[in-house]
C-alpha positions in Angstrom: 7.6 33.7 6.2 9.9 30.8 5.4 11.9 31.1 2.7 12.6 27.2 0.9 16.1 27.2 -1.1 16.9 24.8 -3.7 20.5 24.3 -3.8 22.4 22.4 -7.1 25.7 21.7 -7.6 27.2 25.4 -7.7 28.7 26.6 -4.7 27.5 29.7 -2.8 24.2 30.3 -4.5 20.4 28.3 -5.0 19.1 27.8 -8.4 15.4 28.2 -6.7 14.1 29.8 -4.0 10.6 30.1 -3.1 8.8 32.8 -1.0 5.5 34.3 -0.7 3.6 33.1 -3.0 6.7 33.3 -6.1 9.4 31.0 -7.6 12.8 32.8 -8.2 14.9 30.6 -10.9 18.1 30.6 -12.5 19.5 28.2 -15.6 21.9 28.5 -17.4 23.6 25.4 -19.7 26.3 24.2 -21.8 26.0 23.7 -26.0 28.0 24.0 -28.6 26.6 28.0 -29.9 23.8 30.0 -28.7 20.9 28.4 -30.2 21.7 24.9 -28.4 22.9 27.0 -25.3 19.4 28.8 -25.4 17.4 25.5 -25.7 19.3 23.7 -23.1 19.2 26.6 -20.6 15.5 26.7 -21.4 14.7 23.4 -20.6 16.7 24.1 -17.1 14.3 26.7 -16.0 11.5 24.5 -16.5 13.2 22.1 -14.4 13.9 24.5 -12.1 10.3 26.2 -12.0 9.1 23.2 -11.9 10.9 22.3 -8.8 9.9 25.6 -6.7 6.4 24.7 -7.5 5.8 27.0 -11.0 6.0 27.0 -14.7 6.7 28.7 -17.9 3.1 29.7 -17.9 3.0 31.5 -14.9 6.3 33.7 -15.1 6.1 36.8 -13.8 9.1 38.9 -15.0 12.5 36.9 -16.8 16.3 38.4 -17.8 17.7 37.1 -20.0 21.7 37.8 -20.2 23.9 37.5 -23.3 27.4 37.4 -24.1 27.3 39.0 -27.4 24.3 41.2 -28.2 24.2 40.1 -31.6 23.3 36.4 -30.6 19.5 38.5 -29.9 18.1 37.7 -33.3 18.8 33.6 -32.8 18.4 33.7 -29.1 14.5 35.4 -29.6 12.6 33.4 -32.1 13.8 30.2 -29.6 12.6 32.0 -26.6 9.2 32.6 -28.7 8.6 28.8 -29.6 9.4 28.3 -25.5 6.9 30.6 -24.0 4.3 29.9 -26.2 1.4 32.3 -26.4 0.3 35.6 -25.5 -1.1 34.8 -22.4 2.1 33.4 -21.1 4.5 36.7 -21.7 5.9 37.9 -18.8 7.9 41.1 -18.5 11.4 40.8 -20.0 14.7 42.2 -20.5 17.5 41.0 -22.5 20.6 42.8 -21.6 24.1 41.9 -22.6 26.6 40.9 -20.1 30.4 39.5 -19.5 29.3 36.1 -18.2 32.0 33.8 -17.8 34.1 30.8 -19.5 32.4 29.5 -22.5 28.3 30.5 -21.2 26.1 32.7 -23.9 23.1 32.8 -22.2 22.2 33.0 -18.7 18.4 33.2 -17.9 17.0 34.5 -14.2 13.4 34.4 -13.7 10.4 35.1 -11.3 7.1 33.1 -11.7 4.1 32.7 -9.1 3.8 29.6 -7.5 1.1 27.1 -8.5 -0.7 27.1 -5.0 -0.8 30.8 -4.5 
């Protein structure tokens, strides 16, 4: 099976890949504190599950990675609004994590691909 790789701008990795059937997407985004960091990334991964072939509504399983553990109770009722309802949740984790320079949030998810 062919695997299709989206590449951006950083070097080394794809911010989508598509295989079998699923979209595997990463985003993450600049902003000025975590809630404008959460929105921004957020409307990358769209972007980018939009541009394997998937969308919000059809994620499978999603991490979501912050800096600072305490950011949870502003990062989740954003994330809420995002994914909309019930029938969209996928499985998800929220752990924290020493991501670098100035990022808060990074967000790496799976979703099945429209035509599946």
């Amino acid at each position: 099976m062919t695997i299709e790789r989206f590449y951006g701008s950083a070097t080394g990795r794809c911010h989508v890949n598509r295989h079998a059937g699923l979209v595997y997407a990463v985003a993450t985004a600049p902003g000025a504190d975590i809630a404008e960091q959460m929105r921004n990334t957020l409307a990358g991964l769209e972007k980018n599950l939009e541009t394997g072939g998937s969308d919000r509504t059809r994620i499978i399983q999603v991490t979501i990675y912050l800096k600072h553990m305490a950011d949870k109770d502003v990062m989740d009722p954003i994330w809420i609004e995002w994914i909309g309802p019930k029938e969209n949740w996928p499985q998800r984790a929220c752990v924290g994590a020493d991501l670098a320079g100035d990022c808060l949030v990074e967000i790496v998810a799976v979703g099945a691909a429209k035509d599946a």
